[in-house]
N, C-alpha and C positions, 0 to 999 in steps of 0.2 A: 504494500500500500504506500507506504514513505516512495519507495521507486515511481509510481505512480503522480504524487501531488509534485516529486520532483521536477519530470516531465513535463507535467501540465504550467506549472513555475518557468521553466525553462523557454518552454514557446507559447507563453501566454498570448504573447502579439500574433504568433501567427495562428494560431488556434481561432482568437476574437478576430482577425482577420478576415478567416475562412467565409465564418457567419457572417459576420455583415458584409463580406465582400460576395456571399454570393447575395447575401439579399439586395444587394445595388445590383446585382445582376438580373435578376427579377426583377424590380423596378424598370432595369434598362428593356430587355425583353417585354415585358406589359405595357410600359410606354409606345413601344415600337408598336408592336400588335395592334394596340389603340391606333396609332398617325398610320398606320399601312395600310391597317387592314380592315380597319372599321368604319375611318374618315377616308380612305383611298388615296391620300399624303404618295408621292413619289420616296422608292424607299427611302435614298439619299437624305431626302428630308429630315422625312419620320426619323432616320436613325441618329441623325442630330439632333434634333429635338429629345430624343429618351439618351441621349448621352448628354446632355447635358441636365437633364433631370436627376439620370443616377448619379451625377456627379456633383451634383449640390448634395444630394443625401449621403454619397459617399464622406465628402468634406467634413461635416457635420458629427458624422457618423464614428470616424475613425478620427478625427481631431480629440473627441470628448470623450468616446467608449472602447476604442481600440488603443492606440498609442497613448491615453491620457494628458492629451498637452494642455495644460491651463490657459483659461484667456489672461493674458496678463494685462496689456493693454490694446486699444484700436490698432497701432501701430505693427504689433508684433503679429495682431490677426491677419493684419493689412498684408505684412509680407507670408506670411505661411498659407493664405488666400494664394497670391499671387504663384509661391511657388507649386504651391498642389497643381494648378491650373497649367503651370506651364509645362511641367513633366504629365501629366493628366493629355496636353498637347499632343505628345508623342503618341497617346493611345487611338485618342480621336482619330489620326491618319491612318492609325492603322485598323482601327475599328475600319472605318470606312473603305479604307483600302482591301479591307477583308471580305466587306461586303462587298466591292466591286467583282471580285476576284469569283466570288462564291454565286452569286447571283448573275452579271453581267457574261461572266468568260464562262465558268460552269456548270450554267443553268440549273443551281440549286433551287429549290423551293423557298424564299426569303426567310423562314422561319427555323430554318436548317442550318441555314448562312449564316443568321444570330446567334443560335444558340454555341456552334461549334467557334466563331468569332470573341463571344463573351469567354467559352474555358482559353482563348489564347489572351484576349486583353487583361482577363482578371489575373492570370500569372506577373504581366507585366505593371499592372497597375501597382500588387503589391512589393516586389522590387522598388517603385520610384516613390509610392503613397511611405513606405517606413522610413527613405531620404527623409523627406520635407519634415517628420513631424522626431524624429530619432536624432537630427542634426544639431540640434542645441544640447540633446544628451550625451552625446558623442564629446562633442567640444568639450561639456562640463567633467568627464570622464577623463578624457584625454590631460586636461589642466588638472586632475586631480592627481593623476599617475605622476604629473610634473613635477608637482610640489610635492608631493611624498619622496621623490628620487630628492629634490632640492636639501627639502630635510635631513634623510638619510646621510647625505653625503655633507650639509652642514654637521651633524650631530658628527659624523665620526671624527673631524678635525679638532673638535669639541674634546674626544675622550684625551 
């Protein structure tokens, strides 16, 4: 059991990940579905419109329940906004580019194209969504190994 909570300790992030990154994946998919296939939206549309739905719930999502990063101020949301969006960037092309590929050149059934689209974007989302929100932890991490080496190597000059 202790092996067990270890584990689950060990890749909490990616565990809470999982779940809410498929659940932005369902939102992205049922948005789609709605703009395609119920209003008749051109896919292309449609599937920017539900990528950019999932990805405000993503934001939101994995800012406060996955990575825990505190609002601290406007400013700090301002940028970790910004960066989510712009690595988030990289997916939309290929979101879409995936859809081109799946529906235009190999005449998948649009619903096909989405789904097998979202298992490759959600791999890549989580890669770039634990930069943005892990990057200040990293740094604080990093400066703390600093100052401990600092110490250490003041202290022995010390003995």
């Amino acid at each position: 059991m202790a092996f067990i909570k270890r584990m689950i300790f060990k890749y909490r992030d990616f565990l809470t990940y999982t779940v809410f990154g498929f659940l932005a994946s369902v939102v992205n998919i049922a948005t789609y579905w709605v703009f395609r296939h119920t209003l008749i939206w051109p896919y292309l549309l449609a599937n920017t419109v539900a990528w950019l739905i999932a990805n405000l719930f993503g934001f939101f999502t994995n800012k406060s329940l996955v990575f825990q990063s505190k609002y601290t101020n406007f400013r700090a949301l301002f940028k970790e906004i910004i960066s989510f969006f712009f690595f988030r960037g990289v997916s939309f092309f290929l979101d879409n580019g995936l859809m081109i590929v799946g529906i235009s050149m190999l005449g998948w059934h649009s619903m096909t194209a989405k789904i097998i689209d979202q298992l490759i974007v959600g791999i890549v989302n989580y890669i770039t969504t634990s930069y943005t929100f892990k990057k200040s932890e990293k740094q604080m991490a990093l400066r703390g190994r600093i100052l401990r080496h600092y110490h250490t190597i003041r202290n022995r000059g010390k003995s």
